[in-house]
Each structure stands twice: as structure tokens, then as C-alpha cells.
N, C-alpha and C positions, 0 to 999 in steps of 0.2 A: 632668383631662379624662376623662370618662365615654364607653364603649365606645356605637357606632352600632349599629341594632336595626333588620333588613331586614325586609320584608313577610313573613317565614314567621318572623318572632319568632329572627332569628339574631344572635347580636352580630358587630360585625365593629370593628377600629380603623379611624382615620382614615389619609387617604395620610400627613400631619404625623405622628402614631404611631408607622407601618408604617417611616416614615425613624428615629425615632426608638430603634425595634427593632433595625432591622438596620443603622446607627453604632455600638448596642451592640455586637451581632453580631459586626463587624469588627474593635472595641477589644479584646475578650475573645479573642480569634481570632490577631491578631497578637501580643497580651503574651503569650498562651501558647505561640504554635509562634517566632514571631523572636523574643522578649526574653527570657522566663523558661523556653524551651525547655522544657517541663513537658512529661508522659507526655500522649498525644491523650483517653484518657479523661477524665482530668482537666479538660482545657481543654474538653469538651463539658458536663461536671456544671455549671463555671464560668460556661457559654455559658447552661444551664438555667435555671442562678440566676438572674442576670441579667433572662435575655426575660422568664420566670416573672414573674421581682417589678415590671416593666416592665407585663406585663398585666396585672395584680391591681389597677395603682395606676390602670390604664384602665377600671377595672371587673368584669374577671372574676375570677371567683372560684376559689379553689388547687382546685376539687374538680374545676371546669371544667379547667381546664389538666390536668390529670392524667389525666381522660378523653382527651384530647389527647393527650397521650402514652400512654397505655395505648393507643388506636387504631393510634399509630406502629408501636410493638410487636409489635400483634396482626398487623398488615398485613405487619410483617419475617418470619412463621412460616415461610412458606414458603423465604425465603433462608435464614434459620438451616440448615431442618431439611439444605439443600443442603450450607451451611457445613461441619455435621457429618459430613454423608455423604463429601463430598470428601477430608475427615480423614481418613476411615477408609479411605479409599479409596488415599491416600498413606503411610496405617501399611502396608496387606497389600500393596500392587504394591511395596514396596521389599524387607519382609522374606520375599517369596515370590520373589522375583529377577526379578522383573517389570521393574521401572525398572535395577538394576543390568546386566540381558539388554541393556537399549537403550543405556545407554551402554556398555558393552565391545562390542558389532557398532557400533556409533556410531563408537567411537574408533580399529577395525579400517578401514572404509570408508572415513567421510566423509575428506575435507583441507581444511584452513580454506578454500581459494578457493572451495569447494565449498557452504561449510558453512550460512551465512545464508541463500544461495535456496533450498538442497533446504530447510532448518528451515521457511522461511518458506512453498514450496509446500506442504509436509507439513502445517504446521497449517491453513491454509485448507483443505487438503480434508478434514483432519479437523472442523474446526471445522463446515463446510459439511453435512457427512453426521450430526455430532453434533448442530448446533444449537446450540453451546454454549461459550461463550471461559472461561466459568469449569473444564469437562471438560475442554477443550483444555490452559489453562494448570496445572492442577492434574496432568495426565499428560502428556503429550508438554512442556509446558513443563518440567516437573521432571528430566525425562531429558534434553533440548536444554540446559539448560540446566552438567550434566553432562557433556556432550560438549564444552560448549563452554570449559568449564574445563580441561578434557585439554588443547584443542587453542592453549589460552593467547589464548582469546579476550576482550575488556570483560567482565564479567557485563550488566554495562547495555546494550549492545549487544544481547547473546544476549535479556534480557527484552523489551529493544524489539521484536527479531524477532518473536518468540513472541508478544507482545501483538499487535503487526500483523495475523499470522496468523489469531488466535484470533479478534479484533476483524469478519477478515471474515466467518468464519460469522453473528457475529452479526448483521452486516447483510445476506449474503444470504439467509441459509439458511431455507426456509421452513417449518423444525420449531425456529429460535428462539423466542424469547417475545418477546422486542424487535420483531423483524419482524413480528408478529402486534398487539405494541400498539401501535406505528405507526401503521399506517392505520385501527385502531379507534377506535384516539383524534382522526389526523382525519377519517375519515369515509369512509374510500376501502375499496376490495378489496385483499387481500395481490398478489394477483396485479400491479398496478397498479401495488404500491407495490414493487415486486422489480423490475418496468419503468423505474420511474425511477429507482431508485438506479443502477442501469446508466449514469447519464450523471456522475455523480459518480465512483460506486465504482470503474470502470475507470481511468478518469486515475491517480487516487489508487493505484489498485493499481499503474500501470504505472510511476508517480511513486517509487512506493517502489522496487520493481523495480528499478530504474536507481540508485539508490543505495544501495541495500543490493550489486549487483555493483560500481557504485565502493570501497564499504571491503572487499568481498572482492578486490579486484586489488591492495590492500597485505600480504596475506597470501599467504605461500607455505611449502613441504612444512618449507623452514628455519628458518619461524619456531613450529613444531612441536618444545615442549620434549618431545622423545623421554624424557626421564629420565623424566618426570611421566607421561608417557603409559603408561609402562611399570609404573611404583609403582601407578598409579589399577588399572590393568586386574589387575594381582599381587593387589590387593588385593581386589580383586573377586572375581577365582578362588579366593582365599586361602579369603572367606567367605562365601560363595555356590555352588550349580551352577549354572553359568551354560549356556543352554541354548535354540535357539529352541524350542521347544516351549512355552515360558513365552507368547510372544508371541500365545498362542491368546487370552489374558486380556482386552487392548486389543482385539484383535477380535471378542471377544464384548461386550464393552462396547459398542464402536460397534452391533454388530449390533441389541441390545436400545435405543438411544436413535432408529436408523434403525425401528424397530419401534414408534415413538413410546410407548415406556413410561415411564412418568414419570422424569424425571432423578433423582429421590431414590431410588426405588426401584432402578434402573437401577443406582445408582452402590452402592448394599446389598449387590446383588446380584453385583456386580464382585466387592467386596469378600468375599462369601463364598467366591466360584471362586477367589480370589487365594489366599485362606485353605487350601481343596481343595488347590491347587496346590502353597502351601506345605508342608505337610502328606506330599505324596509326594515332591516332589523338595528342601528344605531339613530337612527331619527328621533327618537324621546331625550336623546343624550346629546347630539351633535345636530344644529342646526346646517341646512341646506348651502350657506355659503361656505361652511365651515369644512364640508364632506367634500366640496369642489376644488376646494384649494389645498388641500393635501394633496391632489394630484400636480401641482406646480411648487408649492413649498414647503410640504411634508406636513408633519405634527409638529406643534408645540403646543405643550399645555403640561401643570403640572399635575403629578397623578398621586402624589403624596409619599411614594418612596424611591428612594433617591436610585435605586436599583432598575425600576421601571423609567424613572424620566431618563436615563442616560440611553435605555435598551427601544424606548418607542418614541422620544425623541427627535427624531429624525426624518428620512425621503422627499420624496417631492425632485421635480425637474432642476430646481436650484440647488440642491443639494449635492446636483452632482456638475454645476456649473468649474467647482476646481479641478476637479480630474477633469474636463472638458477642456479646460488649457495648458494641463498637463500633457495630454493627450496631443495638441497638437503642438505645442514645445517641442516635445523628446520625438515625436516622428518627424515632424519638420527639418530639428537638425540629424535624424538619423539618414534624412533625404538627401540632405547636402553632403554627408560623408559620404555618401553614397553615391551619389550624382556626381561628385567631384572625384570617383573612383578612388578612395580613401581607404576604403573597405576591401575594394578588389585587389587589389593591392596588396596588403596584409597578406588575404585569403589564397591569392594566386603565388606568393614567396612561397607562402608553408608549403602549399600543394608539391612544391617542386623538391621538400627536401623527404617527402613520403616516398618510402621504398618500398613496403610489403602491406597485407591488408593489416594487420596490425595497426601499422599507423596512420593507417586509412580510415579507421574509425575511430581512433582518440581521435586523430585532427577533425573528424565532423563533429565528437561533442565539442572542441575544443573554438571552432569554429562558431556552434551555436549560441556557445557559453559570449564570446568575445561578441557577437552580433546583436544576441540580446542586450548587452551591458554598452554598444556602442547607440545601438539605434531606438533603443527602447521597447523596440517591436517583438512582440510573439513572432509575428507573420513574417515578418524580416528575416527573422533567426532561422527560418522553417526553408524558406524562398532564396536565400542569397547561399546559404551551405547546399541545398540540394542543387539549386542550378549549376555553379560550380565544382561539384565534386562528382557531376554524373559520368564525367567522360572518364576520370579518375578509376571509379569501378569498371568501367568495362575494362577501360588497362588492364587492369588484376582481375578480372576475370569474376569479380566480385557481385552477386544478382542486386539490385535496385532496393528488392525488399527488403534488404539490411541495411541499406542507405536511408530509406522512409521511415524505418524503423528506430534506427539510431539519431534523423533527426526531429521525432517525438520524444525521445529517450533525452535527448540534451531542450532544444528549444523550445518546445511545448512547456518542460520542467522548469527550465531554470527563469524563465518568465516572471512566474508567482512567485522567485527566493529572491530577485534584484530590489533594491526600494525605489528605485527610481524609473524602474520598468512600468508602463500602461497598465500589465495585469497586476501588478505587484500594488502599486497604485488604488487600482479600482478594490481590490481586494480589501486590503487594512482601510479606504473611505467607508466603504460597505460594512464592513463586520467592526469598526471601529478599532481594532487590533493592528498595532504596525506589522509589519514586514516580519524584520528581526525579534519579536514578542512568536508569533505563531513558525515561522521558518525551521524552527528545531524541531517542534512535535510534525513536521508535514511529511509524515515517513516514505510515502509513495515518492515524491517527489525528489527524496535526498537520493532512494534506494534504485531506483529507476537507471538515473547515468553510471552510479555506481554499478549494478550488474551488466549493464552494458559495454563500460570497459574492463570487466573482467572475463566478458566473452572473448572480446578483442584481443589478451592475453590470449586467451587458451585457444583460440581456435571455434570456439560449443557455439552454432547457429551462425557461423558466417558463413552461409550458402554462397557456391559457386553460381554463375550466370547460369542462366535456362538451356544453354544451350550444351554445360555442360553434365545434363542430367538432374543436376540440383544435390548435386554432393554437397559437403561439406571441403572446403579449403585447410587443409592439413596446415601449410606453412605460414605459420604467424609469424615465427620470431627471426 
């Protein structure tokens, strides 16, 4: 079967194809992560093979498909170059005492009943003023995550918090990049689109709220392994100055991302001042080549308890060299489904079998959900549901803002639940916790789609178009 050729001379496959592709997709997908258990790269080369020789025999040609991926690629630069910055951002906040400061005041203060809500308010308002779940979880997730090992907390729990948190900036915060390609993608103003996540995002927030303070009411001061808490924070002092003074680091970071200077830059420049830092107050402890090259290969060293080397272990530019070919793996071939109109395909069947706004908005989670788990991408999931379903709302009469809205509600979310997704990825590298380990406690993130389509049911915030006063749409079902 020979590839279809649209009015501007594009090939594209057939819907029969597009099923055909992504059966493969699935097959390759499950032998590699449930049967043959094999490294994620691997199982993505495997996935390439595959779709690759699948579209050749449809017509396109390997040079075609490689442009295709080479676009994936080019289009990841910008997350890379974050990826790497992040790294180095986690070699110098550790070996300047930057992260080690937050956990010994952490492990002095907090008490586990304590400890999930302040973690969880903490990173939303950092999250919110940074703009950023990847900044969030990459700093205050890495020290929360430390505290929360003192205090003999899940690690999976502790990530779940943290991702909650983080997760809200990126949906309210109006110096994210998600909250910015939301409503460009469908069509609305940021301002609009920050209004209506408000009927989602609060629930959701206050949903988690209430049970993150239920599993804090099974923790108390007793169930605080004192012994651990004492060896971690020993060992801290032992190798380290520990010192608020450190803590000027994190608030010049937030200050320079509240300053809207680019996050990669931002986070460079983190990384130099942590270096500074290092420099005058670890220098009797860590010699001068020693301080430099945690910003390219992290830490090693050991620190005499087995809790602290797993927990400061780490960062550095190399460190995050896996997810860097992760990275361009899963967008690469998300390029080619995509380029090869594999995607559109799918997306443009559903659209046709949508009859009310009802199922106008499951099919956008539904949409987001299948996009992220095809292409890998946050941005993808965000960009390919909203461009095609824009025309959809006007049909129904439906306003934009509930489009932008429902697709942060599904794609921004279901990102960090996939394990083979970029953010899902960079997350469980970062915090050291898989996917499926934190994915249960990440309550914003579960509750978000879910309230979402239960708007969708009832009718509650699916505004009419602007032009119809901005009522609300009576007929869902």
C-alpha cells in the first residue's frame, strides 16, 4: 500500500496504516518494558526499527523518515540544553552545600506530620514564582526528597509530593511554557486560560490537600528513626559547612527566573554562584579541581552513610547524558508518527465520531493521553490536541478556554504518569524514584483529568464561545 499525497504534495498514510503503525508501536513496547524487560533505549531503537521499515514499505523513503527524526531532534534542543543545565545545577547546589543546608535545617524543623504539606506548599510556591516543575523538582525536590528519608518517610510518596507541587506551577504560573502553549495552541489569551484552570486546579489542589494530611496523620515524632536522623545530619557536618548563608543560592535562582531570564541560562548561572559559594565556604573540605567538576560529573565520594551516598551521589552534565538520548529517541520517533501523519490520522477519525461537547472534551483528554504515550512529548500532547480540535469548538460553540484548559488538565498531567515519556523520564533520573514508585501518591496530577471529565459529564465550566455571552452549554449528553 502506497503512502496518500495531500493537496501541497505531502504524503501522509492511511487511517488502516496509522492502525497498523501504532499495533506495531504497542507490540514493541510491551516485549520490551513487560516481557524482555530490556534498557528503555533500546526498546525505543527497537520501536524505530519497526515504524521506520512499516513506512518505507508505505512508500516513504529512509531519507524521508530521518528528516523526520532529525526534526524530532532539532525541536528537543532546547530541553536538552535544560537537561544539561539542571545537571550542573545538581553537581554545584550539592558539593557547595547548598542541598546538604536544606536537608540538615529540614531534618532540625520539619516532623513527618508536618512534612508533606509544608513540602507540598513549598514547591507550588516555588514552582508558581519559578515557572517551572523541571527547576522545582531538580532543587527543592532533591533536598525534600532527603528530608524525607531522615524522617523515614515512602521515597514514592516524598516524589509524589514534589511532583504535585511542582506540577502546579506548571499549570498556574504565567512565566511557564506550558501555560503559555496552552492557549496558543487553542486560540485563547493566557490570561483566560489561568481563569479557567481555577475551576479544575482548586479542586484538584484541595483534593490532594486532604489526603496528603490523611497520610500525614499516620506519622508521628515516634515514628522518627532518631538513630538515622542523627548519622544523616553527622554526616553532613562531617562533610560539609553547613550554613544558612548557603541558602542565598536558591534565592537568587528564583529571583533571576522571576526576572524572566531564560531557564537555561538562569540555571548556568545558578550553577556558577553555587561554584562562588563553594569555593569560599567548602574549600578546607574539597579541593579546587574537585568543586569544578561536579559541575560536569556530579559528586562521588563516600560520606559514610549508606542513606547520604545514594541521596548526594549524584548531578553533574553527565549525569544527565541518559535522559539526553532518551530525549531524543522518544521525540525523534514521535516526529516520524507525526510527520508521517500517523497521529493525524487517529486524531482526525475520533474528531468525526464527536457529536456533543461532551465528547469534545473526553476526546481532548483522550487525545492528550494517546499523544503523550505516542510521541513522548509534554509539548506534543499540548500542540497536536489543541491545533486540531480548535475548529471542533467553534462547531459547538464551545469557548477556547476550555480547550487550553482541558489540554493542561490531560497533557501537561499525564506527562510525569507515562515511564517512557521525557518528563516522566527526567523526573524518576532526578529524584531517583521510578515513575510507577511515585505515580500513586502524585494526587494533583491523578485528580486534575479526572475532575476534568467529570465536568464534561455534567456540563459545570464548559463556557460557551465569547460571542455567546460566556454562558455556560446546558447540553452535554
Amino acid at each position: 500500500m502506497k503512502a496518500l499525497i495531500d493537496e501541497q504534495g505531502k504524503k501522509y498514510v492511511s487511517f488502516g496504516s496509522a492502525v497498523l503503525c501504532i499495533a506495531a508501536l504497542v507490540v514493541v513496547l510491551m516485549l520490551g518494558f513487560a516481557i524482555w524487560q530490556i534498557d528503555t533505549k533500546v526498546v525505543f531503537v527497537l520501536a524505530l526499527v519497526v515504524v521506520s521499515s512499516i513506512l518505507m514499505l508505505h512508500g516513504f523513503k529512509l531519507e524521508e523518515i530521518l528528516k523526520f527524526f532529525v526534526d524530532g531532534c532539532h525541536s528537543s534542543m532546547d530541553v536538552v540544553l535544560i537537561l544539561m543545565s539542571v545537571g550542573a545545577v545538581i553537581g554545584t547546589w550539592i558539593i557547595s552545600g547548598v542541598v546538604p543546608t536544606i536537608i540538615y535545617y529540614g531534618l532540625e524543623i520539619l516532623t513527618p506530620s508536618a512534612f508533606l504539606l509544608t513540602g507540598f506548599f513549598l514547591c507550588c510556591i516555588v514552582s508558581f514564582f519559578v515557572g517551572s516543575s523541571y527547576s522545582t523538582i531538580a532543587t527543592m525536590g532533591v533536598a525534600f526528597l532527603g528530608i524525607g528519608m531522615g524522617l523515614g518517610i515512602n521515597p514514592g510518596l516524598t516524589a509524589g509530593m514534589v511532583v504535585s507541587g511542582a506540577l502546579f506551577g506548571d499549570k498556574m504560573s504565567p512565566f511557564s511554557d506550558t501555560t503559555n502553549l496552552a492557549p496558543a495552541a487553542a486560540g485563547t489569551n493566557i490570561y483566560k486560560h489561568i481563569n479557567s484552570m481555577l475551576y479544575t486546579t482548586i479542586p484538584a489542589m484541595v483534593i490532594t490537600i486532604i489526603l496528603y494530611a490523611i497520610h500525614s496523620m499516620r506519622f508521628s515524632a515516634d515514628a522518627v528513626e532518631i538513630e538515622l536522623v542523627e548519622k544523616i545530619n553527622t554526616a553532613l557536618v562531617s562533610n560539609f559547612n553547613i550554613t544558612p548563608i548557603l541558602l542565598i543560592v536558591p534565592v537568587f535562582t528564583i529571583f533571576l527566573i522571576v526576572r524572566k531570564v531564560p531557564p537555561v541560562i538562569a540555571m548556568l548561572m545558578s550553577s556558577c554562584f553555587a561554584i562562588i559559594m563553594a569555593l569560599v565556604f567548602q574549600s578546607n573540605i574539597y579541593d579546587f579541581k574537585t568543586i569544578l567538576n561536579a559541575l560536569g560529573n556530579g559528586v562521588s565520594k563516600e560520606f559514610g552513610v549508606p542513606e547520604v551516598n545514594r541521596l548526594l551521589n549524584r548531578g553533574g552534565i553527565i549525569a544527565m547524558m541518559d535522559v539526553v538520548a532518551w530525549t531524543f529517541l522518544t521525540l525523534g520517533l514521535g516526529e516520524i508518527l507525526r510527520g508521517a501523519g500517523v497521529i493525524d490520522a487517529f486524531l482526525t477519525r475520533l474528531l468525526k465520531i464527536v457529536k456533543k461537547p461532551r465528547g469534545l472534551v473526553l476526546s481532548t483528554l483522550l487525545f492528550s493521553l494517546v499523544t503523550a504515550c505516542l510521541t513522548a512529548s509534554q509539548y506534543l500532547a499540548i500542540l497536536l490536541p489543541g491545533q486540531l480540535m480548535r475548529d471542533a469548538y467553534t462547531k459547538f460553540k464551545v469557548d477556547k478556554r476550555v480547550l487550553s484548559r482541558t489540554l493542561e488538565d490531560g497533557g501537561t498531567m499525564f506527562s510525569f504518569l507515562i515511564p517512557w515519556d521525557t518528563a516522566g523520564i527526567y523526573t524518576s533520573s532526578v529524584l531517583g524514584v521510578s515513575v510507577l514508585s511515585y505515580a500513586p501518591y502524585a494526587y494533583l496530577l491523578l485528580a486534575s483529568p479526572i475532575i476534568a471529565a467529570i465536568y464534561a459529564f455534567t456540563g459545570f465550566a464548559i463556557f460557551k464561545d465569547e460571542s455567546q455571552n460566556g454562558e455556560i452549554v446546558k447540553e452535554v449528553n
